[in-house]
C-alpha positions in Angstrom: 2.2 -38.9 -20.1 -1.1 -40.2 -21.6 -0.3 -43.1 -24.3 -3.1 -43.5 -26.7 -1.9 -46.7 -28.5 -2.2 -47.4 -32.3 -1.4 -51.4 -33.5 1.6 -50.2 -36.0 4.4 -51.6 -35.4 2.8 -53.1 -31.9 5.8 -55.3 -30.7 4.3 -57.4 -29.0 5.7 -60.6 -28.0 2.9 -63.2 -28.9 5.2 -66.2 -28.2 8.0 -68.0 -29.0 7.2 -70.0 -32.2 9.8 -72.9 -33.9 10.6 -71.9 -37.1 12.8 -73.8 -38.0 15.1 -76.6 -37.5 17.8 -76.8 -40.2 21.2 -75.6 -39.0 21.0 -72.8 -41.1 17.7 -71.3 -39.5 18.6 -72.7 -35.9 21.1 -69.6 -35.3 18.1 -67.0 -36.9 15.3 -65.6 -34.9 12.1 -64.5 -36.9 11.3 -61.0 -36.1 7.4 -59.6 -36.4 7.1 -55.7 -36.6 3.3 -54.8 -35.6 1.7 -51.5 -35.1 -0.6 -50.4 -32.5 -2.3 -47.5 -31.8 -3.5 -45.4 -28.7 -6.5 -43.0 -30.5 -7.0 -39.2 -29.7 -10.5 -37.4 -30.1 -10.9 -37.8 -34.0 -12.7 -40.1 -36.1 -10.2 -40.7 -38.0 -6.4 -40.4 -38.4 -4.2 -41.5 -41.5 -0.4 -42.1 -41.9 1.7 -43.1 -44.7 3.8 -45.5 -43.4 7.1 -47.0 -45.3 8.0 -49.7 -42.8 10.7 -50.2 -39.8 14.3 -50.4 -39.3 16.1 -52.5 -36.6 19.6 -52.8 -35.5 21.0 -55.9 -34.8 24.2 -56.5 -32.9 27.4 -56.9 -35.2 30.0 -58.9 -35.0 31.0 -60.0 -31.4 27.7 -58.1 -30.6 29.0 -54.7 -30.9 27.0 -52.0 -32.4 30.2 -50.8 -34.2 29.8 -53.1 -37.1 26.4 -53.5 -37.2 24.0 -52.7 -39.9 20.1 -52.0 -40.1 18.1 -54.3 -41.6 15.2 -52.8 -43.4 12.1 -54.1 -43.3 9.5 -52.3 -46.0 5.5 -52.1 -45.7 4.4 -53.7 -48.7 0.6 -53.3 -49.2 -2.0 -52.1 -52.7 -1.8 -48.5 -50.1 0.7 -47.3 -47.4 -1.8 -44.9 -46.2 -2.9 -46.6 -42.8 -5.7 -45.8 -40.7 -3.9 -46.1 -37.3 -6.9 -44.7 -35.7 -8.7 -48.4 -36.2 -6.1 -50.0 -34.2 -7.7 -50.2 -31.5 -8.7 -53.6 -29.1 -7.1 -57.0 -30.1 -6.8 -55.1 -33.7 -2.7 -55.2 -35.3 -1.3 -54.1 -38.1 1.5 -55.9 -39.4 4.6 -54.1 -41.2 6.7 -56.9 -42.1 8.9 -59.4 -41.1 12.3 -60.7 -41.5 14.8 -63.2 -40.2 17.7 -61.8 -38.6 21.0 -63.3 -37.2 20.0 -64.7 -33.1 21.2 -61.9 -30.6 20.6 -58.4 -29.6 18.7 -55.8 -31.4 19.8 -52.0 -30.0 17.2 -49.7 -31.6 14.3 -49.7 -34.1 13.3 -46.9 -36.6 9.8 -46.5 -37.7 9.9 -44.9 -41.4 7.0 -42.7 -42.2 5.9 -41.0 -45.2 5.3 -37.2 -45.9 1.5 -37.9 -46.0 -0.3 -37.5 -42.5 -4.1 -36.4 -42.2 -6.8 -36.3 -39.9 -10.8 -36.4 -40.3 -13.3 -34.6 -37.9 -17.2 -34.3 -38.7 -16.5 -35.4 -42.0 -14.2 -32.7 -42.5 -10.5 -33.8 -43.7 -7.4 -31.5 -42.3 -4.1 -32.2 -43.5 -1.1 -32.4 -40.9 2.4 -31.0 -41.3 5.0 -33.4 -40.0 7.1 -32.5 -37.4 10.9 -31.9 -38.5 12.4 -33.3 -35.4 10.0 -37.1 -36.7 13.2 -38.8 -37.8 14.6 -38.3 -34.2 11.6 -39.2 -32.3 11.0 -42.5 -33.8 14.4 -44.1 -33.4 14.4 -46.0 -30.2 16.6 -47.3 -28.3 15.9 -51.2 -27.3 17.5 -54.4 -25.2 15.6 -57.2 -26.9 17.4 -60.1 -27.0 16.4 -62.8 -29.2 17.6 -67.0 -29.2 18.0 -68.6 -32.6 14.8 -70.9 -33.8 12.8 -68.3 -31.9 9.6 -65.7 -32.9 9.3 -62.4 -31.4 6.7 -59.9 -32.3 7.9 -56.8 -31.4 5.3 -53.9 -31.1 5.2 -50.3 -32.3 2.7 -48.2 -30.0 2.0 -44.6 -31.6 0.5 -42.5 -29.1 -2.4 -40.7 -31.1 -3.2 -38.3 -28.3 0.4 -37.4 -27.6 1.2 -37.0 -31.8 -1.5 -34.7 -32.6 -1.0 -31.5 -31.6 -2.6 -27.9 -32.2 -0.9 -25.4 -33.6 -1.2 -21.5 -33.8 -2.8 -21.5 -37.5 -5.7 -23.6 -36.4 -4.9 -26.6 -37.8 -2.2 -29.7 -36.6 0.8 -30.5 -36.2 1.9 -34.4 -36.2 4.9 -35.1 -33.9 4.8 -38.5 -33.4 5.4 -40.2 -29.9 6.1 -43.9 -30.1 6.5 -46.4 -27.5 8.4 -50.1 -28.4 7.8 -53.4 -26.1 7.7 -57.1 -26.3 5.7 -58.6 -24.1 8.0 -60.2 -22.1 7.2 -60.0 -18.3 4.4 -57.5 -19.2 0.9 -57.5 -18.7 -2.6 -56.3 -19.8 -5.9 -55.4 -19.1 -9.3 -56.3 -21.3 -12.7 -56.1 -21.3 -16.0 -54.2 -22.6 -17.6 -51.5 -21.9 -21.7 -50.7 -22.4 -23.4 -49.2 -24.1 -20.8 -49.7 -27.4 -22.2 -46.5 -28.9 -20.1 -44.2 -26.6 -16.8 -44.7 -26.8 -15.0 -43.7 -24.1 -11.0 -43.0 -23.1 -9.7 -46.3 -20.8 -6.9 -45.2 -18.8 -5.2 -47.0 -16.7 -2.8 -44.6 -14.1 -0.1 -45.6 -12.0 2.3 -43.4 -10.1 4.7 -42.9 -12.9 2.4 -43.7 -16.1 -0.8 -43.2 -18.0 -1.6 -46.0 -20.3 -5.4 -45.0 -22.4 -7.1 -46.2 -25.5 -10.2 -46.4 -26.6 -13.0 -49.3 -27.4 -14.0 -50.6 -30.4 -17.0 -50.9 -32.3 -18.1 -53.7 -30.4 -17.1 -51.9 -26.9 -14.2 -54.1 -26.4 -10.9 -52.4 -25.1 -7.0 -53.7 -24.6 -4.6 -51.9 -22.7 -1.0 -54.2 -23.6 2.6 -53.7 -22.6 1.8 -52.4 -19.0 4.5 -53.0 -16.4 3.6 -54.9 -13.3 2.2 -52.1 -10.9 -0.9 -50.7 -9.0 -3.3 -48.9 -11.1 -6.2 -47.4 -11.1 -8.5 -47.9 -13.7 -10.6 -44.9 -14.9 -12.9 -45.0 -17.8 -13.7 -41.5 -18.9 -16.7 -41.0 -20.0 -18.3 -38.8 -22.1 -20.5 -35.6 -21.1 -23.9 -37.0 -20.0 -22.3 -40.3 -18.5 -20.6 -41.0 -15.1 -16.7 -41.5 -15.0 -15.8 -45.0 -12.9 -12.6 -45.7 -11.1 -11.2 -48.5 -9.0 -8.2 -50.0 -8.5 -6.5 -53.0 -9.9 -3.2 -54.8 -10.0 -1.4 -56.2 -12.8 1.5 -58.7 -13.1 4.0 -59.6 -15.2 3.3 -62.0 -18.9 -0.5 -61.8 -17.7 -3.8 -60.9 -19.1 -6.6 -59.5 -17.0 -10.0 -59.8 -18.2 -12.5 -57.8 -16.5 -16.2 -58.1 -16.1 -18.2 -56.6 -18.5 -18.5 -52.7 -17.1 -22.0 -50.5 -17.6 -21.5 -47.0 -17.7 -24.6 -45.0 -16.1 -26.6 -41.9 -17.0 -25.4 -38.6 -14.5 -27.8 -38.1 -12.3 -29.8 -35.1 -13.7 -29.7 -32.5 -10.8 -33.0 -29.7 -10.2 -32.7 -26.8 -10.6 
């Protein structure tokens, strides 16, 4: 499955951070919700987004007697452009302190709004019924009291927007949760910045992909340790290029500024 990533709710584990030391906050950890995004072949994508839901371990850690602990998106708009969320770039939903110990699942809430924009052209979505389903996840974070953990919400833009029969499209949204915890990632920049191609990395059970920014920079986060092989996909006029790479685990890999090349034109 190709995972286009949108910084949402990007989970991802940026550290462990003291936040405290009274004996009050010593047996709370501080949990970040941040969104990511993996972009599709638009120029732009909107989603109203309410904010996340995560369930905690109740008493004597059983999910019995637990409760969700809501965590809103407060901002002046909760349409988001997920489609921007692309490189280093995060969103962040919120954050909350929450007793130290296992979290089980997390919910993203969205709104009834979702929209995309093509050629200047804006085409409204119809949410998929089945939404609430697909984004509650199940987790196994566990988190130690006077600890941070930013836990990332990767919507997969490619994977959400679908075509339907009418012509227009369908959002069914496919979401991925990590902390970065023993995973890795792969950055760099591709040239010319004008032409924006897919960055994939493929191993034999996973596609990762995302696009580059306006600057050409690209991150690909939350990718287990494995073999890859790297493929940027580029666009009609350009040559593809693939090699092979390997990751490992709480690592970043920074690769060498990358050219892509004209296609040879051929005679006729």
């Amino acid at each position: 499955m190709i995972k286009n990533t949108i910084n949402f709710f990007g989970f991802w584990l940026l550290g462990l951070i003291c936040i405290g030391c009274t004996e009050a906050t010593e047996t709370r950890s501080l949990i970040n919700l941040l969104l990511i995004d993996s972009p599709g072949d638009f120029d732009e994508v909107w989603v109203e987004v309410n904010g996340v839901e995560i369930l905690p371990a109740g008493i004597r850690g059983s999910e019995e007697n637990a409760n969700w602990v809501s965590i809103p998106y407060q901002a002046a708009s909760n349409m988001v452009l997920v489609s921007a969320l692309v490189n280093d770039t995060q969103l962040l939903i919120g954050r909350t302190e929450i007793p130290a110990g296992d979290i089980s699942k997390v919910r993203f809430l969205l709104g009834d709004v979702a929209y995309l924009i093509k050629d200047d052209i804006r085409t409204d979505m119809s949410i998929s019924t089945d939404s609430e389903a697909l984004l509650e996840l199940d987790v196994d974070i566990n988190t130690q009291s006077g600890l941070s953990y930013d836990i990332i919400l990767d919507l997969d833009l490619a994977q959400s927007v679908v075509a339907n029969q009418s012509g227009g499209f369908d959002f069914v949204p496919h979401l991925r949760v990590f902390v970065g915890t023993g995973l890795s990632e792969i950055t760099g920049t591709i040239y010319p910045i004008s032409i924006a191609p897919h960055v994939l990395a493929i191993s034999a059970t996973d596609t990762f992909s995302t696009l580059t920014a306006d600057d050409g920079g690209f991150l690909l986060s939350g990718l287990p340790e494995d073999e890859y092989e790297f493929k940027i996909a580029a666009p009609t006029g350009y040559q593809d290029t693939t090699f092979t790479l390997l990751t490992y685990p709480d690592s970043t890999l920074t690769l060498d500024p990358i050219t892509i090349t004209l296609q040879e034109s051929t005679s006729p």
